[in-house]
C-alpha positions as CSV (number, residue, x, y, z in Angstrom):
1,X,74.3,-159.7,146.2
2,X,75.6,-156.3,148.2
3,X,74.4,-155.1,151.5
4,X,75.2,-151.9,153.1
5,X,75.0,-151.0,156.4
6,X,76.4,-147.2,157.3
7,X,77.7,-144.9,160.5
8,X,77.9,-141.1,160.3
9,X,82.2,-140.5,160.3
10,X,82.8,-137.8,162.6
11,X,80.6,-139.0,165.0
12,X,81.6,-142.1,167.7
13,X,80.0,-145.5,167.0
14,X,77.3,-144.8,168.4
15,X,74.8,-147.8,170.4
16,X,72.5,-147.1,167.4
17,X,74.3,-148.1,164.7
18,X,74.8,-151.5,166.7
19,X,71.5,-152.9,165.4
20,X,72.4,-152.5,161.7
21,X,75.9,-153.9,161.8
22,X,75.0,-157.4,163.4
23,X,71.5,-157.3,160.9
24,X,73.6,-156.6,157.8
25,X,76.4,-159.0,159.1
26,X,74.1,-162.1,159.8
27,X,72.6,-161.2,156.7
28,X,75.9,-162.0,154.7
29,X,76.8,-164.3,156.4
30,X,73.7,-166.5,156.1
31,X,73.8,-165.6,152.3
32,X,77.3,-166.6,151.8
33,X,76.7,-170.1,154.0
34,X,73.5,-170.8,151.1
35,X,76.4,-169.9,148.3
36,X,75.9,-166.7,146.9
37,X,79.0,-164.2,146.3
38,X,78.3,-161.0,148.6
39,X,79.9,-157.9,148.7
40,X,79.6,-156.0,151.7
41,X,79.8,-152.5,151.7
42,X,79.5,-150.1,154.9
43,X,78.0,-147.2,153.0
44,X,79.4,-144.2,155.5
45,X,77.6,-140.8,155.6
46,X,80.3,-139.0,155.1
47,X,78.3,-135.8,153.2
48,X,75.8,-133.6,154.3
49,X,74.8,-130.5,156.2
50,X,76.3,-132.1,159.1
51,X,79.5,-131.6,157.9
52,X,79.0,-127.8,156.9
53,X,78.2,-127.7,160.8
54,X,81.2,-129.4,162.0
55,X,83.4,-127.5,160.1
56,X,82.0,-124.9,161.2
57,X,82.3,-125.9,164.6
58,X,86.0,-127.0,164.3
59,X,86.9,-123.5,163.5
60,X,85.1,-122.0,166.2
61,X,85.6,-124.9,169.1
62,X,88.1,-127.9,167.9
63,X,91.8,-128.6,168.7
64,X,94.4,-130.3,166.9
65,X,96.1,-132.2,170.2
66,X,92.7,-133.2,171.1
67,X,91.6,-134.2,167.5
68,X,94.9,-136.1,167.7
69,X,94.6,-138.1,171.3
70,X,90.9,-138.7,171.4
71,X,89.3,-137.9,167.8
72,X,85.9,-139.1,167.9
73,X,85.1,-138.1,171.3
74,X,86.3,-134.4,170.5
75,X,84.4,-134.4,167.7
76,X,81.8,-135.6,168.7
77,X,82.1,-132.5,171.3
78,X,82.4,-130.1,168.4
79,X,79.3,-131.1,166.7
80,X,76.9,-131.3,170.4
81,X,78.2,-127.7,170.9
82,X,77.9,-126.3,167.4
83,X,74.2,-127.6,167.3
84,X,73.9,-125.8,170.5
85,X,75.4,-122.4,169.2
86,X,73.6,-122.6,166.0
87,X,70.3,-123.0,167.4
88,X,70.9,-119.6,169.3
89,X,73.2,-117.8,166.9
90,X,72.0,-117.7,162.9
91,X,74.9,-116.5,161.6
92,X,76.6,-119.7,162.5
93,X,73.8,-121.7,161.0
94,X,74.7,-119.4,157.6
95,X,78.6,-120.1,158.3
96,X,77.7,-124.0,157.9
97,X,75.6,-123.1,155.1
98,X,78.6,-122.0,153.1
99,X,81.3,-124.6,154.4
100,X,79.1,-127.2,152.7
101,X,78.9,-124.8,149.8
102,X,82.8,-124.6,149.4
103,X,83.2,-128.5,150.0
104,X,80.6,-129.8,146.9
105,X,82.5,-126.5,145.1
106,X,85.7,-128.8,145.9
107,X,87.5,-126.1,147.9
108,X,90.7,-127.3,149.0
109,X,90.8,-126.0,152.8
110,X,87.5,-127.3,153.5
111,X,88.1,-130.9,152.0
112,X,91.2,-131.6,153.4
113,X,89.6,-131.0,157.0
114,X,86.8,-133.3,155.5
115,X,89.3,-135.6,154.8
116,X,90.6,-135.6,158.0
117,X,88.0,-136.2,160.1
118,X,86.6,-139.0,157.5
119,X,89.9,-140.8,158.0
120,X,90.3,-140.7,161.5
121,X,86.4,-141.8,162.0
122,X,87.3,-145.2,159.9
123,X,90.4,-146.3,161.8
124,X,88.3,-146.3,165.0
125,X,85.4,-148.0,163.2
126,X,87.8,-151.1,162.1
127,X,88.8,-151.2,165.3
128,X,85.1,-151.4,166.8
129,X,84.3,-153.6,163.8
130,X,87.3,-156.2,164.7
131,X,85.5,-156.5,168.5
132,X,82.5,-157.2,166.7
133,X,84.2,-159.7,164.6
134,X,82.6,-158.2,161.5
135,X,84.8,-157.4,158.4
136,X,83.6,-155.0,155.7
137,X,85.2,-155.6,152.1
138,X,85.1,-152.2,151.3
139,X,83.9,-148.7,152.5
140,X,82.2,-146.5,150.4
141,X,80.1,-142.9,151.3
142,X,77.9,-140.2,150.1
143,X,80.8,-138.4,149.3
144,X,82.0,-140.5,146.5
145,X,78.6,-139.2,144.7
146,X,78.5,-136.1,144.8
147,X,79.2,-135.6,141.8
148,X,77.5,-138.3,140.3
149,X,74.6,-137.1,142.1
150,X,75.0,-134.1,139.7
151,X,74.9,-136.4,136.7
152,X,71.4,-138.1,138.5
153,X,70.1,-134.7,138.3
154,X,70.5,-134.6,135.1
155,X,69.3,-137.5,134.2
156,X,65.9,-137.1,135.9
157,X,65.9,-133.6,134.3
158,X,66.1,-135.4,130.6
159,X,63.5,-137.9,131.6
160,X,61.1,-135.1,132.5
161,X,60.7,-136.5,135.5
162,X,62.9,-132.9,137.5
163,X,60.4,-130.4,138.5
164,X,61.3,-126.8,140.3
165,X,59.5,-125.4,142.7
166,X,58.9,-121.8,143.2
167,X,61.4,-122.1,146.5
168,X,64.1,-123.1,144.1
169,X,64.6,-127.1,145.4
170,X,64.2,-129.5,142.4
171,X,61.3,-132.6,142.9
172,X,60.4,-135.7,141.8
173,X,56.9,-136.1,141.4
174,X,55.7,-139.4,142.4
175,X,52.0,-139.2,141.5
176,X,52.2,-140.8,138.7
177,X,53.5,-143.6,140.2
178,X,50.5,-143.6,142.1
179,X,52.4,-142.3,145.2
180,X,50.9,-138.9,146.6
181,X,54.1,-137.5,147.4
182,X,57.5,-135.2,146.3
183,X,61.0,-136.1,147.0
184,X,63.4,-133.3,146.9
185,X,66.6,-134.1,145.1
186,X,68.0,-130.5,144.9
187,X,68.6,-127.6,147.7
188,X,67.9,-124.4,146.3
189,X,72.0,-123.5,146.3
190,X,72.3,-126.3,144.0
191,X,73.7,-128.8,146.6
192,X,72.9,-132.6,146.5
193,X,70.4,-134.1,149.3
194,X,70.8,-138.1,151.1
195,X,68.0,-138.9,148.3
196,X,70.2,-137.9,145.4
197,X,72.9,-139.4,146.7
198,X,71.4,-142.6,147.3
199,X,70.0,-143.1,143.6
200,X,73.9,-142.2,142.1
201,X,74.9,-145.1,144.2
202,X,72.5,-147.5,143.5
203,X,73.3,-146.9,140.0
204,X,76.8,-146.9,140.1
205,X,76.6,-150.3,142.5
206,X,74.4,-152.1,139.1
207,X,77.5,-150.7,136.9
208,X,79.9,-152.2,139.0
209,X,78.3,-155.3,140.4
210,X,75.6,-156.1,138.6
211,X,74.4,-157.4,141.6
212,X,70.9,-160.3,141.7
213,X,69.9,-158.2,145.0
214,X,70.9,-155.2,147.1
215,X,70.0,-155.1,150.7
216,X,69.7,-152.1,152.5
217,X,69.8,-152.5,156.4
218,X,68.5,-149.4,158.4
219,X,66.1,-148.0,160.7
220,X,62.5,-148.2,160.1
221,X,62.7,-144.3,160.5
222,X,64.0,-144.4,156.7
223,X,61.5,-147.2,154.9
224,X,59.6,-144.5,153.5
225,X,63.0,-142.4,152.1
226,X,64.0,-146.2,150.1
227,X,60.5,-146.7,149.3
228,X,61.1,-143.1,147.0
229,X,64.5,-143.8,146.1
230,X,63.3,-147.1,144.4
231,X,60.4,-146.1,143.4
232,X,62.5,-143.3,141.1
233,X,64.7,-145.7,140.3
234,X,61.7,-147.3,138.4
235,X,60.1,-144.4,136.9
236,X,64.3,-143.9,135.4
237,X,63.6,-147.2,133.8
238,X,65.7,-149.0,135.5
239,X,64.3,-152.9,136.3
240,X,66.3,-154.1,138.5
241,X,65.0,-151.3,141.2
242,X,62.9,-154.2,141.9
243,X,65.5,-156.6,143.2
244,X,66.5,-153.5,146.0
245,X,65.2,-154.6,149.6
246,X,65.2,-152.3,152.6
247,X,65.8,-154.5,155.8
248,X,64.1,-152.2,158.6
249,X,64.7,-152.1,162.6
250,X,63.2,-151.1,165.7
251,X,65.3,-149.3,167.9
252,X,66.4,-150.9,171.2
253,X,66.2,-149.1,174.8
254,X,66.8,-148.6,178.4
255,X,70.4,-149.9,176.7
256,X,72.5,-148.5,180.5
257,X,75.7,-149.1,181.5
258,X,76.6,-148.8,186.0
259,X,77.2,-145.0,185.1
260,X,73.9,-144.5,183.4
261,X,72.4,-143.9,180.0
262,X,75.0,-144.9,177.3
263,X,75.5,-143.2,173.7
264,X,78.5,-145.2,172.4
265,X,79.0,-149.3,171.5
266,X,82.6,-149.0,173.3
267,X,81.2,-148.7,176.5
268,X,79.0,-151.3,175.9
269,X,81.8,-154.1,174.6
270,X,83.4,-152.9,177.6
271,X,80.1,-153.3,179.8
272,X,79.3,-156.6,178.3
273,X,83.2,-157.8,178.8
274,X,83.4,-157.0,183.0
275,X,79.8,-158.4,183.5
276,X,80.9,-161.3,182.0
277,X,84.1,-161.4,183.6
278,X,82.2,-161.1,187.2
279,X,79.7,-163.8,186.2
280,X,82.9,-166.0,184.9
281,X,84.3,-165.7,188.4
282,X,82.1,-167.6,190.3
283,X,82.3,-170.9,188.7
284,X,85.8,-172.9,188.8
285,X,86.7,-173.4,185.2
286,X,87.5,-169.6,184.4
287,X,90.7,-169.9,186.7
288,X,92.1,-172.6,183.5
289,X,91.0,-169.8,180.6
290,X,94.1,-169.2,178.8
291,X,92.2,-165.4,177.8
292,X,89.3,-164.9,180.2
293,X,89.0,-161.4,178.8
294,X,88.3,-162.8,175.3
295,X,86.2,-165.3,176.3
296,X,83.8,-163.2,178.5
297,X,83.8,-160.4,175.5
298,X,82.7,-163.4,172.7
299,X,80.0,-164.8,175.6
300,X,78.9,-161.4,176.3
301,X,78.2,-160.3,172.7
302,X,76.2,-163.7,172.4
303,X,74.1,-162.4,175.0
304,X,73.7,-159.4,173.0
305,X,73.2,-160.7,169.5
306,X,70.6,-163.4,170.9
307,X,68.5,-161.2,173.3
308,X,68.7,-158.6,169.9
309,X,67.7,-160.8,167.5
310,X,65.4,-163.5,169.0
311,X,62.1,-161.2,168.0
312,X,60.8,-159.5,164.7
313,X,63.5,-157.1,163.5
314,X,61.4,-154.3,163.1
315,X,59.6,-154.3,166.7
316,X,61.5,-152.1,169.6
317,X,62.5,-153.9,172.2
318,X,63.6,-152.9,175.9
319,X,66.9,-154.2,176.5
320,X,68.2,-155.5,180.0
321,X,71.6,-156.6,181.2
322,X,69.9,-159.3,183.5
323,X,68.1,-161.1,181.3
324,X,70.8,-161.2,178.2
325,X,73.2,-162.4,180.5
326,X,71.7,-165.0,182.7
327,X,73.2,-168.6,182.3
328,X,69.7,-170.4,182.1
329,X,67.1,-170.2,179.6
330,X,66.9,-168.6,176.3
331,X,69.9,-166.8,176.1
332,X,73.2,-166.8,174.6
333,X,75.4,-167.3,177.2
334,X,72.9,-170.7,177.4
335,X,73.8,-171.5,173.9
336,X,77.7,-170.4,174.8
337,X,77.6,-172.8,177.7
338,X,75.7,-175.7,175.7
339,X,78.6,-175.5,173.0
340,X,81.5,-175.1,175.5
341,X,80.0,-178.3,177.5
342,X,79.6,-180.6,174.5
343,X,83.0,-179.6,173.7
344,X,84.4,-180.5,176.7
345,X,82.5,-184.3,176.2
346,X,84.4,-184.4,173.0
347,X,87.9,-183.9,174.5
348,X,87.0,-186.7,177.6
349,X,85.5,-189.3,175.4
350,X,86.7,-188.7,171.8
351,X,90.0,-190.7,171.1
352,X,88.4,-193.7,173.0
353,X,84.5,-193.6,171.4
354,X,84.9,-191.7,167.7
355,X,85.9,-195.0,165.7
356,X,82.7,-196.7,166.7
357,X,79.3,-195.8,165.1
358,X,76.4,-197.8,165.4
359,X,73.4,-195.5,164.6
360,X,70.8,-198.6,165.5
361,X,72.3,-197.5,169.6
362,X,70.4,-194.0,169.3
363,X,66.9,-195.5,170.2
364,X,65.7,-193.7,173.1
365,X,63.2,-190.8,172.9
366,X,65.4,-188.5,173.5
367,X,67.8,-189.1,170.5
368,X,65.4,-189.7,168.4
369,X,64.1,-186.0,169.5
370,X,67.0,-184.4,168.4
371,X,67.8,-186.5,165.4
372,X,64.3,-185.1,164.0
373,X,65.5,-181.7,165.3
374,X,68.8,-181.8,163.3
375,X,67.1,-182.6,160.2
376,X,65.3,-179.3,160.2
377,X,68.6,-177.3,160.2
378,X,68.5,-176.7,156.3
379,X,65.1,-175.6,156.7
380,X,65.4,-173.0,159.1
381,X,67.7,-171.3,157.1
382,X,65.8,-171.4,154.1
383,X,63.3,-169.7,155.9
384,X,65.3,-167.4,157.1
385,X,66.9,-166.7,153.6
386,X,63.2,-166.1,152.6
387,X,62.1,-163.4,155.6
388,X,66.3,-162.3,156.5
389,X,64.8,-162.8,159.6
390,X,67.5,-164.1,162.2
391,X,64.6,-165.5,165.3
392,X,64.1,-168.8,162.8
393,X,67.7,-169.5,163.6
394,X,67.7,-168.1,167.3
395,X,64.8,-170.2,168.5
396,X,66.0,-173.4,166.5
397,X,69.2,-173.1,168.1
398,X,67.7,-172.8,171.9
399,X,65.5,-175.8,171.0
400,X,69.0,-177.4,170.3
401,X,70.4,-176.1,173.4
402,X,67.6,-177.4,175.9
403,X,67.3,-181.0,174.0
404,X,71.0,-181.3,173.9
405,X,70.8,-180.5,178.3
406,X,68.0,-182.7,179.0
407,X,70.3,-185.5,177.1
408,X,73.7,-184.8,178.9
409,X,71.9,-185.8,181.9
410,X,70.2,-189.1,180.6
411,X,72.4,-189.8,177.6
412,X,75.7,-191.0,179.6
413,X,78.8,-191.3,177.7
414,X,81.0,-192.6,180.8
415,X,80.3,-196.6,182.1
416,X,78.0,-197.1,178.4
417,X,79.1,-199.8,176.3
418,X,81.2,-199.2,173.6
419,X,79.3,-198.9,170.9
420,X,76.5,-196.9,172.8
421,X,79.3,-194.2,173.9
422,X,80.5,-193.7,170.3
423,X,77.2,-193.0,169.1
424,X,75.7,-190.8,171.5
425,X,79.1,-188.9,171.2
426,X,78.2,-189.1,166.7
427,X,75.0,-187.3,168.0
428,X,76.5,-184.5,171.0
429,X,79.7,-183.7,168.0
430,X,76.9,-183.8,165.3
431,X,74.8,-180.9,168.2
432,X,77.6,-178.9,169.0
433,X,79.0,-178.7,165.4
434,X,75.3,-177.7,164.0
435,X,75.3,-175.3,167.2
436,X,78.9,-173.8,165.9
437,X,77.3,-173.3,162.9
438,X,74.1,-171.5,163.4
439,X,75.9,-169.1,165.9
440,X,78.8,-168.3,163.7
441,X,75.5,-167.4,160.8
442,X,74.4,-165.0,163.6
443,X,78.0,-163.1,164.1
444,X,78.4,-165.6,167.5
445,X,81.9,-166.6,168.2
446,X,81.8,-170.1,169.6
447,X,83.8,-170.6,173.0
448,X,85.2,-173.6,173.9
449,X,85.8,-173.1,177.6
450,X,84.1,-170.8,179.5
C-alpha cells in the first residue's frame, strides 16, 4: 500500500496542509499496525504555473541574504507580491508564462533556481515533520514527471482517447465513460497540467510498487480532479485504477493564534506548546518534568489531533483553543492525562503487585465494564481500516479514558489485598497500554508525566 500526502515547496507549511499530514499519517500507521508494508510518499507540488510566477517574482523582488536567513518566509513574500503585480501588470503574467516555458524546456538558469527553492522548502519541511513526529520514506513531486507526463500524452494520443480543441489544449473526453465532462491534459504551449502529472505518477507508482492500494489524502476541493484522473486511468486499460482511493477533508477554521488569524503550522506548534506550558503551570507535578517544553508540545498536539479527528473527515469544523485544550472531557489532553496517571499507578504499585494475577478478583461492575470494553479494541480498528476513518478510534479511546477515571476512584490499589491489587493493576497496565496504543495509531505521542 502507498499513500501520499503533498505541500507546495516554495511556500511555508502552511495550517492547511496540517489536516492531510496527520490523515495520511494515521492512515499508515493504522495500516502498518493490521500488517501491511506501506510506503509513504509526500508527493510535493513542486511544478506548475506557480513556479513560472515565482521566478518571475525572484527576479523582480527576491534576495539572496534573505533567501538564505529566512527562506520560506521570503518566499513566500515573493510569491504574495508577484500575484499582486501580475494581476495589475500583464506583461508580468507573460514573463511567468515563459519562465515555466524555459523550465519543462530544461533551461539551465531557470532550473537551477527551481532547484533551489525546492531544496530549501524540504529541509524546513523535515524539520516541521520531526515536531509532528511524522516520518516520510521518501519525497517525490510533479516535477519528476514532467517528462513522463509527455510520454502519458502520448499514450492517450495512441489510444484515441487525446482530443484537440480549437483553443489548442489537448482533452480527454469522459462521455463515454458515462461522465459528462473534459479533462485538459495539455496547455496550448505544449506544457503538462496537475492532471497529466498525476496519471504519470500513478503509473510509474504500479511500475515500481505494484502496490494492493494507493491512498490519496487531500481536500475535498480536489475529489472531483481524482475522480477524472482514475477514471482515465480506466479508460487506459489499466485495472488496478480501481484499487486508487481518494481520502477527502474539510477544512478547519477560526484556527487563531493571541496575534490573530494564522497562515503557518509553526506558529501553531508554537501556540499549542506555551498554552500548554501555561496550563502545565498550575498543577504541581510540572515543576519534576525533566523537559516541560516537550511534554506540553506532545500534550498540545493531542489536543489537536483529537479535537481534528474525533468527527467525519470530510465535514469542516470550527476549531477553538479552549475546548482542544481543556483537561476534562473529550479531549486529548484527557486521554494524555488518563495515560500519564495510570502510569504513574504502575511505578507506585508495580514491583510489589505484578507477580500476582488472580483474574476471578476483577468482579465488580466496573471491571467487568472495561474488560468488555477492551475486547472491542481489534474491532474498532477493523472498522476503522474499512471507512480510514480515525473517530472509531477517538471515541473508543475516550470511552477508555472516562471508565478507566471512574475506576481509579473506586478500584483502590493501596490498603487491597494482595491478590486484589495485582489484578486491578493487570487491568489499569492492560488500559494504559491499549491507550498507548490507539494514540500512537493516531500520530499521539504518549506522555508519562505531565
Amino acid at each position: 500500500m502507498r499513500l501520499n500526502t503533498s505541500p507546495n515547496v516554495a511556500k511555508r507549511f502552511h495550517v492547511g496542509h496540517l489536516r492531510s499530514t496527520i490523515i495520511g499519517n494515521f492512515i499508515a500507521n493504522l495500516k502498518e499496525a493490521l500488517g501491511h508494508q506501506v510506503t509513504r510518499i509526500n508527493y510535493l507540488g513542486d511544478w506548475g504555473m506557480q513556479f513560472g510566477l515565482l521566478g518571475t517574482g525572484f527576479q523582480l523582488f527576491g534576495y539572496e541574504e534573505k533567501l538564505q536567513s529566512n527562506p520560506l518566509q521570503h518566499l513566500f513574500e515573493v510569491y504574495v507580491q508577484v500575484n499582486k503585480e501580475a494581476a495589475d501588470d500583464k506583461s508580468i503574467a507573460e514573463l511567468a508564462h515563459e519562465f515555466f516555458q524555459r523550465l519543462e524546456l530544461g533551461d539551465t538558469q531557470a532550473l537551477a533556481l527551481w532547484q533551489k527553492f525546492r531544496a530549501l522548502s524540504i529541509e524546513e519541511y523535515v524539520r516541521i515533520y520531526k515536531r509532528l513526529g511524522v516520518h516520510f520514506d521518501e519525497y517525490s513531486g510533479e516535477s519528476f514527471y514532467r517528462e513522463k507526463s509527455q510520454e502519458v500524452l502520448q499514450l492517450l494520443d495512441s489510444k484515441g482517447l487525446l482530443q484537440k480543441t480549437i483553443k489548442g489544449t489537448a482533452v480527454v473526453d469522459l462521455s463515454r465513460n458515462g461522465d459528462p465532462s473534459i479533462c485538459t491534459v495539455r496547455r496550448s504551449d505544449g506544457t503538462s497540467l496537475y492532471a497529466t502529472r498525476d496519471l504519470a505518477a500513478a503509473i510509474d507508482r504500479m511500475d515500481k510498487y505494484n502496490f494492493d492500494t494507493m491512498i490519496y489524502v487531500t481536500d475535498k476541493g480536489q475529489k472531483r480532479h481524482f475522480q477524472q484522473v482514475f477514471q482515465i486511468l480506466q479508460m487506459m486499460g489499466y485495472d488496478w485504477a480501481e484499487r486508487c482511493r481518494h481520502v477527502p477533508f474539510g477544512v478547519v477554521q477560526g484556527m487563531k493564534t493571541r496575534r490573530g488569524d494564522v497562515t503557518f503550522l509553526e506558529d501553531v506548534l508554537n501556540e499549542i506548546q506555551l498554552r500548554m506550558l501555561q496550563n502545565m503551570a498550575f498543577t504541581k507535578t510540572t515543576r519534576e518534568l525533566e523537559s516541560p517544553r516537550e511534554t506540553a508540545e506532545r500534550v498540545g498536539l493531542a489536543a489537536l489531533i483529537i479535537q481534528d479527528f474525533r468527527g467525519l473527515l470530510l465535514s469542516d469544523y470550527q476549531f477553538s483553543w479552549d475546548r482542544a485544550l481543556q483537561s476534562r472531557g473529550d479531549t486529548g489532553v484527557f486521554l494524555q492525562y488518563t495515560h500519564a496517571r495510570l502510569h504513574s499507578l504502575e511505578e507506585t504499585f508495580g514491583c510489589g503487585y505484578l507477580n500476582d494475577f488472580n483474574p476471578a478478583c476483577l468482579q465488580e461492575p466496573q471491571s467487568v465494564l472495561i474488560l468488555q470494553h477492551l475486547l472491542r479494541f481489534d474491532e474498532v480498528l477493523y472498522r476503522s481500516s474499512q471507512d480510514l476513518q480515525p473517530r472509531h478510534i477517538v471515541s473508543y479511546l475516550l470511552t477508555l479514558s472516562h471508565l478507566a477515571a471512574v475506576a481509579h476512584k473506586t478500584l483502590h490499589v493501596k490498603d487491597s489485598p494482595p491478590e486484589v491489587a495485582g489484578a486491578r493493576l493487570h487491568l489499569f497496565r492492560a488500559v494504559r497500554s491499549v491507550l498507548a496504543s490507539g494514540m500512537k495509531l493516531l500520530g499521539i505521542t504518549p506522555v508519562c508525566r505531565m
